[in-house]
LUMFI-481080 format. One record per residue: residue in one letter; x, y, z of N, C-alpha, C in turn. Coordinates in steps of 0.001 Angstrom, whole numbers, plus 500000, padded with zeros to 6 digits. Atoms other than C-alpha are relative to their C-alpha. Layout:
% LUMFI-481080
AXYZXYZXYZ ...
% end
This chain:
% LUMFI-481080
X500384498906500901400769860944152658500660501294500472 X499838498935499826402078864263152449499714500859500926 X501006498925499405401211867293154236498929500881499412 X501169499260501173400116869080151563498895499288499591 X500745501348500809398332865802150172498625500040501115 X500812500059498601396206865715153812498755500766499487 X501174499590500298392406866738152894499786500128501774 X500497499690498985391076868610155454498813499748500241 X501398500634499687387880866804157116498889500866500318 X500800499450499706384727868653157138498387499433500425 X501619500547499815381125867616158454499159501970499777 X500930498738499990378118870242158075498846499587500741 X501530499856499248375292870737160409499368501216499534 X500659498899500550372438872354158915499944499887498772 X500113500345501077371000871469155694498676500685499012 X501182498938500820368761874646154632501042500251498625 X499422499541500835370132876651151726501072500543499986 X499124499778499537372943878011153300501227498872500566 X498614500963499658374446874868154622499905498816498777 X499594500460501259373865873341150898501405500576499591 X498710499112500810376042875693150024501208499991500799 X498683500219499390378652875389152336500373498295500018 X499518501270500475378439871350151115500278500135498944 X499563499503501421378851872647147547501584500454499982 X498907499231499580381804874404148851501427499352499755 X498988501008499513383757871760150561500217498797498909 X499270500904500947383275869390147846500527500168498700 X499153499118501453384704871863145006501237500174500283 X498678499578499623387773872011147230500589498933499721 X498882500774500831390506870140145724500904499721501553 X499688500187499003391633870013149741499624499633501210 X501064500547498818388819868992151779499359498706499475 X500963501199500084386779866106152493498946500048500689 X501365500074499020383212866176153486499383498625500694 X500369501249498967382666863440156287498684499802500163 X501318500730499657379091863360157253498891501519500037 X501057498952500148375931865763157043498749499657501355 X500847499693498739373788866635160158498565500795499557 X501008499390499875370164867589160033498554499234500673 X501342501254499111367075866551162316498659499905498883 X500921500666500898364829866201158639500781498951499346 X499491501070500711364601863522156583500887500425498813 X499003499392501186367353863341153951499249499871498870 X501312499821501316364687862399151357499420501044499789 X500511498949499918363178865435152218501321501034499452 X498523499378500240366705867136151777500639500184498541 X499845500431501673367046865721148309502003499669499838 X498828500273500160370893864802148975500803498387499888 X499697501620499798371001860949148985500554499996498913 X499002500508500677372950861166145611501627499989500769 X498773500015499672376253862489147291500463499028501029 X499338501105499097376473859153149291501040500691500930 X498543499729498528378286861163152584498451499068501251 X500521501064499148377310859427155553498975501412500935 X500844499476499926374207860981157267499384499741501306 X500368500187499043373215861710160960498857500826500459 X501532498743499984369790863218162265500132500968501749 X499417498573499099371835865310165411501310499775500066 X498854500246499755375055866201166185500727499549501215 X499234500986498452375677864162169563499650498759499204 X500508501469500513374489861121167041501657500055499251 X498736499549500847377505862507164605501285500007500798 X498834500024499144379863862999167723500598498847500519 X499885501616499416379269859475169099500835499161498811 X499617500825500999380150858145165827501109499363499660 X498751500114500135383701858107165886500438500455498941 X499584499591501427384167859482162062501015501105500314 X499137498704499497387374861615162100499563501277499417 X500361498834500573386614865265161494500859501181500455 X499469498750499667388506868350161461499661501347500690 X500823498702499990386042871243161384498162499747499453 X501503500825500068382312870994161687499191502010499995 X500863499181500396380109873670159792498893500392500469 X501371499798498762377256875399161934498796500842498853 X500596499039501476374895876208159131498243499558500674 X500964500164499458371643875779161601499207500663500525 X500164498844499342369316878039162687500059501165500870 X499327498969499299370503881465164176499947499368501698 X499866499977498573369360880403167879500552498721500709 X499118501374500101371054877171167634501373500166500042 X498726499706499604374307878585166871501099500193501060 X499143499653498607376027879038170335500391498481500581 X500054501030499287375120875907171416500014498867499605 X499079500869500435376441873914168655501156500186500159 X498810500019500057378973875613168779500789499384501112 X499238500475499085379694874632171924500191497978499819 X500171501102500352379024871026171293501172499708499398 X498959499517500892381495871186168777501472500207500532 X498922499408499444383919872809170521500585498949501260 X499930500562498416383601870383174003500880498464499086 X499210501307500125384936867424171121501280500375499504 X499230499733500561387408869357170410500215500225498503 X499823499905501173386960870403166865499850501453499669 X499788498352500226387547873722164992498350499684499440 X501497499992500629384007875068163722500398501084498919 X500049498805500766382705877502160858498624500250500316 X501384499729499499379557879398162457499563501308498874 X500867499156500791377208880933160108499589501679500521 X500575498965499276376016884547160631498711500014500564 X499170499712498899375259885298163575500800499102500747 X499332500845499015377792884027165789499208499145501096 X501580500571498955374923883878168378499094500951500201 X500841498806499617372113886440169585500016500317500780 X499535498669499171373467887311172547501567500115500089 X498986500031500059376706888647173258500743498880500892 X499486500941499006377129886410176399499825498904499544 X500008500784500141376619883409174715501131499897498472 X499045499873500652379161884552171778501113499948501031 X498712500098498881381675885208174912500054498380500488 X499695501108499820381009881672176002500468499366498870 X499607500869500693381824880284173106501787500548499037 X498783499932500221385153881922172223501124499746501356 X499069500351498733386157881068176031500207498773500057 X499688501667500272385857877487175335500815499577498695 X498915500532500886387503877563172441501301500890499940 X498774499482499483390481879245173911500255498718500752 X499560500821499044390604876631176514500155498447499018 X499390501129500954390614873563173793500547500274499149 X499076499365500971392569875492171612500007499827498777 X501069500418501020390393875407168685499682501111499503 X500533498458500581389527878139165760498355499968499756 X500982500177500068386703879205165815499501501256498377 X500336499282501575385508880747161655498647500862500372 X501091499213500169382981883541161736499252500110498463 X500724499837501641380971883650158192499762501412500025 X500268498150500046381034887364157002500460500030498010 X499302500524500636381755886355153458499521501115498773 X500178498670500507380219889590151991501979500843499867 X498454498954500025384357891105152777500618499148499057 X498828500030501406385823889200149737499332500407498441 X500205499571501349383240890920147301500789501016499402 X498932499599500251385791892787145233499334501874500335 X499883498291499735383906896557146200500124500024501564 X499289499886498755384510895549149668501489499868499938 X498451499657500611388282894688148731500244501442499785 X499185499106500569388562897314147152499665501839501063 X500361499209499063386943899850149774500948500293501384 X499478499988498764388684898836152482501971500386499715 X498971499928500766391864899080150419500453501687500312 X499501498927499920391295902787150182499725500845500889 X500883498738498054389588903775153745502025499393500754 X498568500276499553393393901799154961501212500964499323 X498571498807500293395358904211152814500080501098500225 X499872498841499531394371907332154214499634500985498952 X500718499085500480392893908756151412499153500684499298 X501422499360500098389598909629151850500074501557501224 X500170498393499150391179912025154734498644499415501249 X500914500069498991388524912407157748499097499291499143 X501574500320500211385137910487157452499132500569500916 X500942498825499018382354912828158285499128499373500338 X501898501027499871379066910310157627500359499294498998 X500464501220500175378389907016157083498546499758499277 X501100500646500251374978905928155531500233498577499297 X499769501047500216374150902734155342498311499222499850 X501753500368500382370465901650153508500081498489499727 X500148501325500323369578897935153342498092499848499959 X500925500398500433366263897744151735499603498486499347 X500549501639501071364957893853150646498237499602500319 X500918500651499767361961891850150091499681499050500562 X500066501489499473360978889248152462498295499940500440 X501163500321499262357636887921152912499493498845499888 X500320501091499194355363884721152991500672499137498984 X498773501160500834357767883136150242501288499852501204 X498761500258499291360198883345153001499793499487501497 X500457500546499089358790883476156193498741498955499695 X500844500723500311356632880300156011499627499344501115 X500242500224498656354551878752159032500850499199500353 X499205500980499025357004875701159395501273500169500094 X499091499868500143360030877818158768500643500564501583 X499169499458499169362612879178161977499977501298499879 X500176498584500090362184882543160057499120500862500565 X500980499947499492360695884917161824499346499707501529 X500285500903498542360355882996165329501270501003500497 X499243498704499103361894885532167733501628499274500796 X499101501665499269363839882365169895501112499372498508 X499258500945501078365537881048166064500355501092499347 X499855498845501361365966884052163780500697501295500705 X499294499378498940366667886723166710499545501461499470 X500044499267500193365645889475164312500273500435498597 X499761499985500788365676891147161029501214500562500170 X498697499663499857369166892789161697500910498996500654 X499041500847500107370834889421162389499560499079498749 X500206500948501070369063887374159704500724500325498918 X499669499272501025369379889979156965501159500674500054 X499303498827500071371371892841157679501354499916500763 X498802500218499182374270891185160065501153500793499368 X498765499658500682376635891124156991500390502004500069 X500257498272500461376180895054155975500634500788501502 X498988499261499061376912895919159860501527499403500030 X499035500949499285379899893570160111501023500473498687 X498944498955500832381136895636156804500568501334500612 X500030499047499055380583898820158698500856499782501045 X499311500088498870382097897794161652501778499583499676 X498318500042501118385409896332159304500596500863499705 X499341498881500304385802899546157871500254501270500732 X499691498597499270385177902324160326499895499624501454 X500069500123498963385034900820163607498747499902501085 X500743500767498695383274900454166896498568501395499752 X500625498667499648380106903064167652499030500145501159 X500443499192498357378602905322170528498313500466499643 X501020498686499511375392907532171511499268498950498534 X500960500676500960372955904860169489498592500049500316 X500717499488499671369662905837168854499332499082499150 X500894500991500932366945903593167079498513500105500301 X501175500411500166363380903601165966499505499197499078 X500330501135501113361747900553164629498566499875499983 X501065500211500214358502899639163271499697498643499144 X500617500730500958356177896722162040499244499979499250 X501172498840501120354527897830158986498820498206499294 X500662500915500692353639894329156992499901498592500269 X499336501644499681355169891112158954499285499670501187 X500583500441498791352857891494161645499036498829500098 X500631500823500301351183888436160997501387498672499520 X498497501055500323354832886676159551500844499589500987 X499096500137499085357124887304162311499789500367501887 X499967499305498318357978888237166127500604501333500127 X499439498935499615359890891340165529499939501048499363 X500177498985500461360235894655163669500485499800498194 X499523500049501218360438894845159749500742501420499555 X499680498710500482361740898672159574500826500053500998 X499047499140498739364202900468161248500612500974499471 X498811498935500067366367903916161654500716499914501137 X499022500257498557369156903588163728501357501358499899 X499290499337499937371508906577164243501648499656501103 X499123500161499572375117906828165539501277500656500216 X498852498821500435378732908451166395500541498606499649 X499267500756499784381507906620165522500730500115500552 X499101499841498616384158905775168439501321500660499092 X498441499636500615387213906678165774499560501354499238 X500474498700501018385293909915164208498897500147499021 X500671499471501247382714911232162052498026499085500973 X501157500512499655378440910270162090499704498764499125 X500381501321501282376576907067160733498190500079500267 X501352500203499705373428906199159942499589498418499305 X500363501102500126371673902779159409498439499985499722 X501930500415499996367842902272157255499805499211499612 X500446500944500273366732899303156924498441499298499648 X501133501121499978363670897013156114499859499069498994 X500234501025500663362192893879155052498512500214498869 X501638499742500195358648895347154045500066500661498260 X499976499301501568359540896403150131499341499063499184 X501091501009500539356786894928147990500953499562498849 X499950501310500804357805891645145614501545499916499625 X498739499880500149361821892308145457501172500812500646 X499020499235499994364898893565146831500190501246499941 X499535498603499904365513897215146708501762500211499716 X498492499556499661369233897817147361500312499899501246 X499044500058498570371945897876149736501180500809499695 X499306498912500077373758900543149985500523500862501025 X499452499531498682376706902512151825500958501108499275 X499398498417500228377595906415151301500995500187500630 X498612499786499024380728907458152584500160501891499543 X499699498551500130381096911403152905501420500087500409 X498463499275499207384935912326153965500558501058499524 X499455498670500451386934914610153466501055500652498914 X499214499690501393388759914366150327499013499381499071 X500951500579501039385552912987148537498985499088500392 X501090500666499660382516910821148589500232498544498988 X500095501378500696382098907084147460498484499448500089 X501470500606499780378521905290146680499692498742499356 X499947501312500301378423901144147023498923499640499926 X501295500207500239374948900129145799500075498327499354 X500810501114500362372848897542143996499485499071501093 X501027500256499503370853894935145526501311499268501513 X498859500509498857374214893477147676501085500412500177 X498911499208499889376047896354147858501897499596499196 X499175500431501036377984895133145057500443500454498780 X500077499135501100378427897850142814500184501258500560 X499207498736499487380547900799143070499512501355498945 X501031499365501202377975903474141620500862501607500151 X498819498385500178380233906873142463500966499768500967 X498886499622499559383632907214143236500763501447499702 X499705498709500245384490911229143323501292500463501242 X499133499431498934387855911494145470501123500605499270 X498740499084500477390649913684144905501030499146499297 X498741500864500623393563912889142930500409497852499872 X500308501976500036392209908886142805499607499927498624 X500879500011500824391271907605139737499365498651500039 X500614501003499238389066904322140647500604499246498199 X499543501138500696390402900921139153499143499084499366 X500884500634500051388676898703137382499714498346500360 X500495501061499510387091896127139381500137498734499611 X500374501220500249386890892580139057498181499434499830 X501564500140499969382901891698138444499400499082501028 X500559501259498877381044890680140888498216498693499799 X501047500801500242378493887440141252498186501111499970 X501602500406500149374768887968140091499354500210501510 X500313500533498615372512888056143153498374499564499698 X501228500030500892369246886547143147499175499966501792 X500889499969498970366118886764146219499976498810500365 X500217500726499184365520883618147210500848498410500110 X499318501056500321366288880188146039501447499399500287 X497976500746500054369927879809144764500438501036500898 X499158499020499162370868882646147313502107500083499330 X498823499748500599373711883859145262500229501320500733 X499754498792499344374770887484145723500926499866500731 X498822500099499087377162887352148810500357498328500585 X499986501286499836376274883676149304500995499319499197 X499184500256501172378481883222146043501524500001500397 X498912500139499321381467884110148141500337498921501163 X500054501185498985381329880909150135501256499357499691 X498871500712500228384284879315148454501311500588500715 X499280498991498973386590882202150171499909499112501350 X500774500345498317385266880978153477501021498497499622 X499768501419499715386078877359152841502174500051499737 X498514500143500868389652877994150970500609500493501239 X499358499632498709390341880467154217500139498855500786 X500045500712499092389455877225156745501459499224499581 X498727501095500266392264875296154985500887500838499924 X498562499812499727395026877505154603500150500333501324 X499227500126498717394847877985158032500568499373500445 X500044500914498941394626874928159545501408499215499309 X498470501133500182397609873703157086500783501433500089 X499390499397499173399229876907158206500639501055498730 X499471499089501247399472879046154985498954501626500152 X501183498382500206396985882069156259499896499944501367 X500968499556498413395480883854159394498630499969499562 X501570499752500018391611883612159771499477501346499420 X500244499024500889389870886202157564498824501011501399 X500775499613499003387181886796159930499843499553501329 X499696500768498656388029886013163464498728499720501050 X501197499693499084385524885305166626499851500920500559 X500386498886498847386100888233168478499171501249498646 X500593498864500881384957890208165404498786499134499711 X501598499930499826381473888233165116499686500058501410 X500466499348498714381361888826168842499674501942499705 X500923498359500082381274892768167828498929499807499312 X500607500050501363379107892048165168498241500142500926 X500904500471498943376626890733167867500056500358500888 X500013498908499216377172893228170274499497500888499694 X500461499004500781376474895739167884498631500107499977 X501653500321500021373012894487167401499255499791501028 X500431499930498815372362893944170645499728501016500626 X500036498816499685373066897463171789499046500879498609 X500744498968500384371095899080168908498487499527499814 X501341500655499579368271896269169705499651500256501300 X500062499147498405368258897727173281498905501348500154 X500525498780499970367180901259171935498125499449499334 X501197500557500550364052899233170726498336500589500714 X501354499696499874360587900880170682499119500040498910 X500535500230501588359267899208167925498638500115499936 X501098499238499600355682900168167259499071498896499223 X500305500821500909353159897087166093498693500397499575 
% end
C-alpha cells in the first residue's frame, strides 16, 4: 500500500464524553483507524458495543495485546494523565493527552523527557485555537497592529453543579480533577498564554461559595497579573452561576484600539474598534451546549485528529506542542500557589 493509502492507527483510553468524542473523531477520518478502546467500566455501560473495535478494561491489558497502534488517545481523568502518558510512551507510541497535560508541572516535565528519549510526539489538546475568533485574533495580535497591549481581561463564568459533579463522578475529587482552573478554564489560559505570553507578580483570591458540599476545591476566583512581554492582565472566573453558563470572555485594551471575544466559549467577536482595520467576516462558529453533547470548543476535535496525521505522515508541525501544555500547567500551578481560598 501506498504511503498516502497507510491509515494511521489510533486506540483511545478514556471513554467519558470527551474520549467519545475523540472516537467520533478518528472514525470520520478518511486516514485513521481506530484499533481498540480502553476503559476500566463495562462497555454495556458505555453503550459502544455497536462499533465492534476491540475492547480492553486497562491499558497494560491493551499493551500486552500485541494490536499494532500508532498513537494512543489519553482521554481519562485529569490525575491519570501523566501516568498514562507515560505508559504509553515506555511502548513506544506517540500519544494525544487531553487537557491538562498533568497537574503538576513535574510530572508534565517527566513526561516530555521520556518522550524525547523514545522519540515520540507527544499532542497537547487545546482545541479551543482553531475556533475561527481565535484564528483570527491571533492573526492580528502577530501583525502588530493593535500597537502596545496595555490590559488583558479575561472572565470565564459557567454553570457547574450536581448535574455535573455527581457522587460517583472524578469531578470534583481534588487527586482526579486537580481544580476548577484545569477542568474548566485550562483552555481560556492556554489562549492567553498563545497570544500574549508568559506572566509575573501573580496575585489570586479564591473562594467557595456553592460547591462546598460538590467538590475539594474553590468555585470562584480573581487572579491578577503583569505580563513578562508588557502590559496588565486579569483573570475572573467561576463555576457557581445558577442553572447555565454565563460567558467567556477576553478584553484586549492596546494601543491602537480595543477588541471584545465573548459568548458562552468565547466564540464571538462582540467589538472590534481598531484603527485603520476593518474586521473580516468570520467563518461561524459551532453552537455550544452545557453538558451532554459538549459541543462548543469540543466541536473542534476533528482539527486535533487531522493535525495527529499530517504530522506523523509528515505534511504539518504539531499545532499544540508539549512544552506549551507544560506552560499551560505551570501557569496554574503558580497562580494555585497564591491560594487562600476561603470555605
Amino acid at each position: 500500500m501506498a504511503e498516502e493509502e497507510t491509515k494511521i492507527k489510533f486506540a483511545v483510553v478514556g471513554c467519558g464524553h470527551i474520549g467519545k468524542r475523540h472516537i467520533e473523531m478518528i472514525l470520520r477520518n478518511n486516514e485513521s483507524e481506530l484499533v481498540a478502546i480502553i476503559d476500566v467500566r463495562d462497555p454495556n455501560h458505555l453503550k459502544i458495543q455497536e462499533l465492534n473495535i476491540p475492547f480492553f478494561r486497562s491499558l497494560e491489558e491493551f499493551l500486552a495485546s500485541g494490536i499494532e497502534v500508532d498513537v494512543i488517545n489519553i482521554a481519562t481523568p485529569n490525575g491519570y494523565h501523566a501516568e498514562h502518558a507515560m505508559l504509553c510512551l515506555s511502548a513506544k507510541k506517540h500519544i494525544v493527552v487531553e487537557k491538562p497535560m498533568a497537574l503538576t508541572k513535574q510530572d508534565a516535565e517527566k513526561v516530555i523527557f521520556k518522550a524525547l528519549h523514545v522519540h515520540k510526539h507527544v499532542f497537547a489538546v487545546m482545541q479551543n485555537r482553531y475556533s475561527p475568533p481565535s484564528v483570527w485574533i491571533k492573526e492580528i495580535i502577530e501583525s502588530g497592529k493593535l500597537g502596545k497591549i496595555f490590559l488583558v481581561q479575561l472572565n470565564c463564568y459557567w454553570n457547574r453543579d450536581d448535574r455535573y459533579y455527581k457522587k460517583d463522578s472524578w469531578h470534583g475529587k481534588k487527586d482526579l480533577d486537580g481544580g476548577t482552573l484545569f477542568t474548566q478554564f485550562s483552555h481560556f489560559i492556554d489562549i492567553m498564554y498563545w497570544l500574549f505570553g508568559d506572566i509575573e507578580n501573580i496575585k489570586a483570591r479564591f473562594n467557595d461559595f456553592n460547591h462546598k458540599e460538590l467538590t475539594d476545591f474553590e468555585d470562584s476566583g480573581f487572579v491578577s497579573f503583569d505580563f513578562v512581554n508588557g502590559g496588565i492582565g486579569a483573570l475572573n472566573f467561576s463555576t457557581s452561576v445558577w442553572n447555565q453558563n454565563l460567558e467567556s470572555s477576553m478584553t484586549i485594551i492596546s494601543e491602537n484600539g480595543s477588541i471584545k471575544i465573548g459568548g458562552q466559549y468565547m466564540d464571538k467577536v462582540e467589538i472590534c474598534n481598531v484603527k485603520d482595520y476593518d474586521m473580516p467576516k468570520l467563518a461561524p462558529t459551532n453552537p455550544g451546549n452545557d453538558y451532554g453533547a459538549y459541543k462548543g470548543s469540543a466541536q473542534n476535535h476533528h482539527y486535533v485528529i487531522e493535525n495527529v496525521v499530517d504530522v506523523l505522515k509528515g505534511r504539518a508541525s504539531i499545532t499544540t506542542n508539549a512544552l506549551e501544555g507544560l506552560k499551560v500547567v505551570e501557569m496554574i500551578e503558580r497562580i494555585y500557589s497564591e491560594n487562600n481560598i476561603k470555605k
